[in-house]
DRENPA-3360 file (N, C-alpha, C; in nm, 2 decimals, always signed):
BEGIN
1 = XXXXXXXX = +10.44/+11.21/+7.87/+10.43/+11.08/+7.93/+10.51/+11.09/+8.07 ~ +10.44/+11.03/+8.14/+10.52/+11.02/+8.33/+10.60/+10.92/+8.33 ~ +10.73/+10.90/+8.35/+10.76/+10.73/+8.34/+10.79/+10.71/+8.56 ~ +10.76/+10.58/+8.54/+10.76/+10.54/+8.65/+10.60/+10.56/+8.72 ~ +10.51/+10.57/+8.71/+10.42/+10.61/+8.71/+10.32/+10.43/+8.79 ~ +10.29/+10.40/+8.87/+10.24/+10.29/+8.86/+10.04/+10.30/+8.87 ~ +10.05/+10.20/+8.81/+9.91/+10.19/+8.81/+9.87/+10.06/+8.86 ~ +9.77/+10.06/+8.94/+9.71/+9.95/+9.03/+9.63/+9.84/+8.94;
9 = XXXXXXXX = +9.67/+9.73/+8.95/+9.70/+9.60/+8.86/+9.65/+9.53/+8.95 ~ +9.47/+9.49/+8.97/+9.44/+9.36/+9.07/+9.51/+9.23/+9.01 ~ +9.47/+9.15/+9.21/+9.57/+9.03/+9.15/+9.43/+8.91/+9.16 ~ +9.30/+8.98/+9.18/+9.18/+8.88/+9.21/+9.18/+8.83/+9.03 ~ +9.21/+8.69/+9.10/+9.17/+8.59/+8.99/+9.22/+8.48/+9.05 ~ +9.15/+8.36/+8.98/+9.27/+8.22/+8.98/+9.35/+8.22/+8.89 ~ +9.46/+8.10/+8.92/+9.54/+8.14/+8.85/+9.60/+7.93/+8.84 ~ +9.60/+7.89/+8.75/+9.65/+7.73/+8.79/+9.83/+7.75/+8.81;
17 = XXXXXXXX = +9.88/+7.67/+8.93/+10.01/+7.71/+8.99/+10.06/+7.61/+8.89 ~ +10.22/+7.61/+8.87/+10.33/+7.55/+8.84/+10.29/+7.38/+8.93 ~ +10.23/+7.35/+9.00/+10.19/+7.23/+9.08/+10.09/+7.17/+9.04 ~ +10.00/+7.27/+8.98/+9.92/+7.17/+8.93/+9.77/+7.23/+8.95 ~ +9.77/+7.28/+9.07/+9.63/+7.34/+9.19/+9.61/+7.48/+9.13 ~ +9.53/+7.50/+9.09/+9.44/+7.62/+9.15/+9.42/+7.67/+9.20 ~ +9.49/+7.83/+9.25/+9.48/+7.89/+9.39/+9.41/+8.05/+9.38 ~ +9.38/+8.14/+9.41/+9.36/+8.25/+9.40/+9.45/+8.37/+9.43;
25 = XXXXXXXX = +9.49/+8.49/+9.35/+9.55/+8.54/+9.38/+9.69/+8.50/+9.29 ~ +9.63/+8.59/+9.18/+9.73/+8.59/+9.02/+9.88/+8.57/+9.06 ~ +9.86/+8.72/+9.11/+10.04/+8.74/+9.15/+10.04/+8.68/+9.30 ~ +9.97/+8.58/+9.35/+10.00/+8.54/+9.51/+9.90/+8.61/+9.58 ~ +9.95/+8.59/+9.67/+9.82/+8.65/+9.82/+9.91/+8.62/+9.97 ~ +9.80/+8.74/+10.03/+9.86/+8.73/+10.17/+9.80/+8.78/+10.27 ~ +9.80/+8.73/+10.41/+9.72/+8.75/+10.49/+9.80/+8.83/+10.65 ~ +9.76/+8.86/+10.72/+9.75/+8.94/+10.82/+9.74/+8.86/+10.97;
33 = XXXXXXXX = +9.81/+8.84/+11.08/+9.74/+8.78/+11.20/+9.79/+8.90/+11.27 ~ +9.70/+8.97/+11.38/+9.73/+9.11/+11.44/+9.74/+9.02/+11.58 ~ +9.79/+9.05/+11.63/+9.83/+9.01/+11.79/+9.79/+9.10/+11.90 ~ +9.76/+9.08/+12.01/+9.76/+9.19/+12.10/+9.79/+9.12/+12.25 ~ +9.84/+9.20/+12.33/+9.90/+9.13/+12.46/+9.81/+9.16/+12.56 ~ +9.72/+9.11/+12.65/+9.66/+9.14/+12.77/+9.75/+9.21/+12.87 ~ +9.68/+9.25/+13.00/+9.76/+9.34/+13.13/+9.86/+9.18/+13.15 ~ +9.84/+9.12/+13.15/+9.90/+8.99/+13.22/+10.03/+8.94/+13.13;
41 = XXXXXXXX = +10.02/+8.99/+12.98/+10.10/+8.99/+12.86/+10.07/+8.85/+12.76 ~ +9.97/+8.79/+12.78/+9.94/+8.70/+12.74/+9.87/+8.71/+12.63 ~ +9.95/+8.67/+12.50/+9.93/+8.70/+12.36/+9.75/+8.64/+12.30 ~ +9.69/+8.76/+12.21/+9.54/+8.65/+12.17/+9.55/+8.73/+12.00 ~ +9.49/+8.65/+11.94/+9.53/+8.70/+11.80/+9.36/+8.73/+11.73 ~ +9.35/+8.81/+11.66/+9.23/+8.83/+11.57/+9.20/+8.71/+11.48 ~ +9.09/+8.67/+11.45/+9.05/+8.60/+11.35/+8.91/+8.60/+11.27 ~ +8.92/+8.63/+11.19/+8.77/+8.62/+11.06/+8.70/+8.52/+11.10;
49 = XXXXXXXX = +8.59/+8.47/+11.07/+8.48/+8.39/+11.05/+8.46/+8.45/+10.89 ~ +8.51/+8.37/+10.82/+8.48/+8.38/+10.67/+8.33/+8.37/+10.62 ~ +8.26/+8.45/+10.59/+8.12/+8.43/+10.49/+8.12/+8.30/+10.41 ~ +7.98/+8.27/+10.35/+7.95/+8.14/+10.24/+8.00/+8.23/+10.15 ~ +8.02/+8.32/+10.08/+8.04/+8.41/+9.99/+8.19/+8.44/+9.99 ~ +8.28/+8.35/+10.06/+8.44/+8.38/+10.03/+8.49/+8.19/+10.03 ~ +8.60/+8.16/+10.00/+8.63/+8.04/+9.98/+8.64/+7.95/+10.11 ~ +8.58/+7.84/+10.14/+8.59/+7.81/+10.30/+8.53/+7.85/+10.37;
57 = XXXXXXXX = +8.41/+7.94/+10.32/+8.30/+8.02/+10.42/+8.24/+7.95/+10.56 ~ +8.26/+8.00/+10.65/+8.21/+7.91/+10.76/+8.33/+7.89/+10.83 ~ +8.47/+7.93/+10.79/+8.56/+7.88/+10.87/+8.67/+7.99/+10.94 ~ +8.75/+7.98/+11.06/+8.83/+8.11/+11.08/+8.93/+8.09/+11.04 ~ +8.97/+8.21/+10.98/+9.12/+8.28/+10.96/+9.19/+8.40/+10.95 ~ +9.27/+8.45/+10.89/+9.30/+8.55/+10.92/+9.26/+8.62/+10.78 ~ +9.23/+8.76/+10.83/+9.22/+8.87/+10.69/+9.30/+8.86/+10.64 ~ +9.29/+8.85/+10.50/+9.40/+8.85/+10.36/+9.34/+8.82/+10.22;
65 = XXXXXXXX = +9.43/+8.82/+10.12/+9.38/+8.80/+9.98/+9.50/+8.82/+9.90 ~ +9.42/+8.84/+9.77/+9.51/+8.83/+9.65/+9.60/+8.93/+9.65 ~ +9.71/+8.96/+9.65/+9.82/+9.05/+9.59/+9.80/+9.15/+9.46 ~ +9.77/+9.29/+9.46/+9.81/+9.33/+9.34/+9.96/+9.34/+9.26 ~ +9.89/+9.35/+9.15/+10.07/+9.40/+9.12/+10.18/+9.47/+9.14 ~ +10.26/+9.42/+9.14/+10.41/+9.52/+9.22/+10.37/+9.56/+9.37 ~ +10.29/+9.46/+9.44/+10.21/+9.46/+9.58/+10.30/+9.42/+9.66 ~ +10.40/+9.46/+9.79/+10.44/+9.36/+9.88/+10.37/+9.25/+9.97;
73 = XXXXXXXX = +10.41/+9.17/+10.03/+10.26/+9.10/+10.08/+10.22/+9.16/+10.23 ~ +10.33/+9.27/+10.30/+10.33/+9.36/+10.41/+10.18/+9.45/+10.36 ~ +10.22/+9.48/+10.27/+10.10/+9.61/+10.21/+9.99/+9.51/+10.19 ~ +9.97/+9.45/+10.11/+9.90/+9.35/+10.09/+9.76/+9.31/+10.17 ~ +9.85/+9.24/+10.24/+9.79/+9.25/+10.36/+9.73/+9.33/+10.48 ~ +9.80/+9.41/+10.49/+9.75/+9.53/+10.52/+9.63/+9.60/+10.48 ~ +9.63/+9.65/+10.37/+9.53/+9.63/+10.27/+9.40/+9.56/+10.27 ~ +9.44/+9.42/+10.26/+9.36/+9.36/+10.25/+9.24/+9.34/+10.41;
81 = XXXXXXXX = +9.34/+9.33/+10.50/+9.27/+9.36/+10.66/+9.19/+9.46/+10.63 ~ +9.26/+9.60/+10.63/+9.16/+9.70/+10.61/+9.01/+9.71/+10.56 ~ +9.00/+9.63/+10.44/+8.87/+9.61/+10.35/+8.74/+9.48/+10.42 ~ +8.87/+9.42/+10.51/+8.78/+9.31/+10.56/+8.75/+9.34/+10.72 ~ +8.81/+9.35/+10.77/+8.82/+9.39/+10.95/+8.84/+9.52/+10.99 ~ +8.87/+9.60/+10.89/+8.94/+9.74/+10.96/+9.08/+9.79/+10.99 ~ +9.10/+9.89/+11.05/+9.22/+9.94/+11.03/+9.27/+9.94/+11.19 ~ +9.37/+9.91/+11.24/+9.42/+9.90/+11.42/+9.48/+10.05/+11.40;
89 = XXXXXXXX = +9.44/+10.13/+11.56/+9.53/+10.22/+11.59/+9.64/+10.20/+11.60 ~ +9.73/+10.34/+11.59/+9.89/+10.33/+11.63/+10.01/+10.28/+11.51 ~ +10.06/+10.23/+11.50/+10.22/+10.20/+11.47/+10.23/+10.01/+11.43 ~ +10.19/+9.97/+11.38/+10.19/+9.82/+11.38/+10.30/+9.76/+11.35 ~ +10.37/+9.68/+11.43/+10.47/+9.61/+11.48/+10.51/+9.48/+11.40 ~ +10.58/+9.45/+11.31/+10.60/+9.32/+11.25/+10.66/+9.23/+11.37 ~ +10.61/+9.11/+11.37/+10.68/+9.01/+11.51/+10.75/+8.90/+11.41 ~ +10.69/+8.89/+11.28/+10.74/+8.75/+11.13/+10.64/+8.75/+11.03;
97 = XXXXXXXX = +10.71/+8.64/+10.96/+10.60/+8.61/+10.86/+10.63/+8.42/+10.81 ~ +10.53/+8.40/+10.79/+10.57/+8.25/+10.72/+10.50/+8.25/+10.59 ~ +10.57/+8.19/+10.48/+10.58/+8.17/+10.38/+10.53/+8.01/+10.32 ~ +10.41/+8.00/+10.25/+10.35/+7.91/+10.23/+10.39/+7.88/+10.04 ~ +10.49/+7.82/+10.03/+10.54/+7.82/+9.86/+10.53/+7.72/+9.81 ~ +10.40/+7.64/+9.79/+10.34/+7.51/+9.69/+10.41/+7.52/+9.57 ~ +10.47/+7.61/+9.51/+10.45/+7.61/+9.38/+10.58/+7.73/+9.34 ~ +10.62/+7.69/+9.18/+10.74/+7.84/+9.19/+10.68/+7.94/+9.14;
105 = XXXXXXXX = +10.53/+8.01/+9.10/+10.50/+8.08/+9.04/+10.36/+8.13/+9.16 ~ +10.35/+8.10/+9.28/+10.21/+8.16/+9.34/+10.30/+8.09/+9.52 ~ +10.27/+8.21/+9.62/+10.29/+8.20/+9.73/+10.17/+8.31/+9.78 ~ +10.15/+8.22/+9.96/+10.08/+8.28/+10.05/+10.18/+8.34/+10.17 ~ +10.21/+8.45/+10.17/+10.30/+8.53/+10.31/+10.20/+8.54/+10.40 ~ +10.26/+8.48/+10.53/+10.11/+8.54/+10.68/+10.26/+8.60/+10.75 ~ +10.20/+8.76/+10.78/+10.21/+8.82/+10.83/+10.19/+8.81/+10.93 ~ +10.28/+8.85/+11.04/+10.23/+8.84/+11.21/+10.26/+9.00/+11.27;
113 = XXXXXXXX = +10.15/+9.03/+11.31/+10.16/+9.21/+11.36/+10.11/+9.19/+11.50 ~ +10.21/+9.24/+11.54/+10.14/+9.32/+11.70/+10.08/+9.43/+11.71 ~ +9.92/+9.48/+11.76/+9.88/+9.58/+11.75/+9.86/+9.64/+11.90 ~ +9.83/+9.76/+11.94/+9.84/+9.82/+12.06/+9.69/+9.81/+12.15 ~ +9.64/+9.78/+12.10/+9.47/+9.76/+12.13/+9.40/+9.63/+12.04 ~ +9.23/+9.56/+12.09/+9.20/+9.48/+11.99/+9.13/+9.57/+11.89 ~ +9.06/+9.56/+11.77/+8.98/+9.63/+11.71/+8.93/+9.51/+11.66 ~ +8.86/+9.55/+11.50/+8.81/+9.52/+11.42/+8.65/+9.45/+11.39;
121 = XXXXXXXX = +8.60/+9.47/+11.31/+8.47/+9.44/+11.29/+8.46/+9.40/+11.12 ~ +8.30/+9.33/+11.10/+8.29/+9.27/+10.97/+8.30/+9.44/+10.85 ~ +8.37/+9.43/+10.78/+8.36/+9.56/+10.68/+8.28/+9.55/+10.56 ~ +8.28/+9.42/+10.53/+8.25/+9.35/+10.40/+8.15/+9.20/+10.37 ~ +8.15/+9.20/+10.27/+8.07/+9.07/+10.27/+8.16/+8.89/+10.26 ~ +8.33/+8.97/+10.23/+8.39/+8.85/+10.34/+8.38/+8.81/+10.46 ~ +8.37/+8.89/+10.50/+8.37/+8.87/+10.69/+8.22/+8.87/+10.81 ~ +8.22/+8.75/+10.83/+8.03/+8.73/+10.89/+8.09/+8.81/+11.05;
129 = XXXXXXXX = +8.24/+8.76/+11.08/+8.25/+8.80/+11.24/+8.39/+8.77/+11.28 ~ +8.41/+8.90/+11.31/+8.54/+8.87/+11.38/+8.55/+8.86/+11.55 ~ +8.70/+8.81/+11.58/+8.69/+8.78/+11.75/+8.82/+8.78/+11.77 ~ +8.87/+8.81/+11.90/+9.01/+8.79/+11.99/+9.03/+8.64/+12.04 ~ +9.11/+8.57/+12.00/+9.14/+8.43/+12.04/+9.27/+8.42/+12.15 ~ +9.27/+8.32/+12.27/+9.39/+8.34/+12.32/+9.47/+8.18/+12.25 ~ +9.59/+8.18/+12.24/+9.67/+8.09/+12.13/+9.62/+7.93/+12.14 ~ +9.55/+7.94/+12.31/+9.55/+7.78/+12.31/+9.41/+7.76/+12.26;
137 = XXXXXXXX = +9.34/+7.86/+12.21/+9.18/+7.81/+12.19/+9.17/+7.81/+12.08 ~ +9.28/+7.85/+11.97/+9.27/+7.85/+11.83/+9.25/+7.68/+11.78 ~ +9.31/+7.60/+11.76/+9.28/+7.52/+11.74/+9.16/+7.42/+11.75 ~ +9.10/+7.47/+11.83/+8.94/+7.44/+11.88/+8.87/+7.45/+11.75 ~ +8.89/+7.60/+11.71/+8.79/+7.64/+11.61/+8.77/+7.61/+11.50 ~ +8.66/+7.56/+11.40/+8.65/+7.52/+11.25/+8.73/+7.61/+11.17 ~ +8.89/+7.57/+11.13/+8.96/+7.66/+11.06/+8.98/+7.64/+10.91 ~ +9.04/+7.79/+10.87/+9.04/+7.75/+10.70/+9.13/+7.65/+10.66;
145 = XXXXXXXX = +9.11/+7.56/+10.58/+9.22/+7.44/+10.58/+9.36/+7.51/+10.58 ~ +9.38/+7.60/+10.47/+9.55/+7.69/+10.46/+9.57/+7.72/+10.63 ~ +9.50/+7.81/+10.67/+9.53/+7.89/+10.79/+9.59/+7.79/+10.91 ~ +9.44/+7.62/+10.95/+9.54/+7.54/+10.96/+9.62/+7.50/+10.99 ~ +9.72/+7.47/+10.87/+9.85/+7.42/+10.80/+9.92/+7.55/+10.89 ~ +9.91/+7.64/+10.85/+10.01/+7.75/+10.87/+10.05/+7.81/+11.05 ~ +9.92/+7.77/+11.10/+9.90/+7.77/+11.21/+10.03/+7.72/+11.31 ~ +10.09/+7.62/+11.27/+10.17/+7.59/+11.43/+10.30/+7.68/+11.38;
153 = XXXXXXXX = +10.34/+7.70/+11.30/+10.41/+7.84/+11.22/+10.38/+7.98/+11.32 ~ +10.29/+7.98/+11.27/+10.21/+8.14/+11.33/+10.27/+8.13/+11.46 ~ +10.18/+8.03/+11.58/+10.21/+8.05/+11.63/+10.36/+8.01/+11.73 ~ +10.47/+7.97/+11.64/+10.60/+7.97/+11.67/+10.62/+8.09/+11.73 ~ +10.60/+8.22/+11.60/+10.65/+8.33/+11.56/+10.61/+8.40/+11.67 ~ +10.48/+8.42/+11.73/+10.39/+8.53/+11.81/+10.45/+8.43/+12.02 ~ +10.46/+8.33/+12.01/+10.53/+8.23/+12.11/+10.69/+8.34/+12.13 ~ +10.76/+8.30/+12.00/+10.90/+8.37/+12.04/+10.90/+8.50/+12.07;
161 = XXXX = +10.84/+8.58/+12.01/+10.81/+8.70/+12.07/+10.77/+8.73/+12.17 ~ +10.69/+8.66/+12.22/+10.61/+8.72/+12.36/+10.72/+8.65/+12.46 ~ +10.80/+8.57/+12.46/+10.89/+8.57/+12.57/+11.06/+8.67/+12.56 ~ +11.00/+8.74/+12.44/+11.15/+8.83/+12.46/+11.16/+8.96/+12.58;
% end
């Protein structure tokens, strides 16, 4: 016997929270906003157009999901980008994260990354389309109700940064 040995434990399920709601993502979930800076340095962030075939279909937000087990929500996320949008060249930059905690037993982490170039495209049958947004035009767009909420957050975090 190996001890220490982990074995990959999805976290795709509902799961009813300590609140009362129903959320996805057993052990939690977490999402991804990649950032990139124009020649001018003027921050624009990636965002999904979610499929009918994912929760909120029809709406933008950022790549993310359920948590596996003994998952951090860095990896997580990561992760989870990857399977939906793709993978960014280079070195990816943590800028924050905000922490969405309804409940004591299920949390949403959004990750905020700076990447060196834009990338990404649909990988999956989550994602109808992805796009580069600059900060003031996000709000325009039909967003996922969570993403949203989390949104003047987000962009606190990708704001403080770009004037350091």
């Amino acid at each position: 016997m190996v001890d220490n040995v982990f074995e990959r434990q999805t976290g795709d399920g509902f799961m009813r929270c300590s609140d009362g709601h129903v959320r996805w993502g057993v052990y939690g979930a977490a999402g991804v906003v990649f950032v990139v800076h124009d020649t001018h340095g003027e921050p624009f962030v990636m965002l999904q157009k979610r499929s009918a075939m994912a929760h909120e279909g029809g709406n933008w937000s950022c790549a993310g999901g359920a948590l596996d087990y003994g998952e951090t929500p860095f990896d997580g996320a990561l992760r989870e980008a990857s399977e939906e949008v793709g993978v960014p060249s280079g070195t990816p930059r943590i800028l924050g994260e905000y922490v969405f905690e309804p409940a004591t037993d299920w949390s949403y982490t959004t990750i905020v990354v700076e990447v060196d170039e834009p990338f990404g495209e649909s990988m999956n049958f989550e994602t109808d389309e992805v796009d580069w947004f600059p900060l003031d035009q996000v709000e325009q767009l039909g967003l996922h109700f969570g993403f949203a909420s989390a949104w003047p957050h987000l962009q606190a975090i990708i704001k403080s940064a770009s004037t350091e």
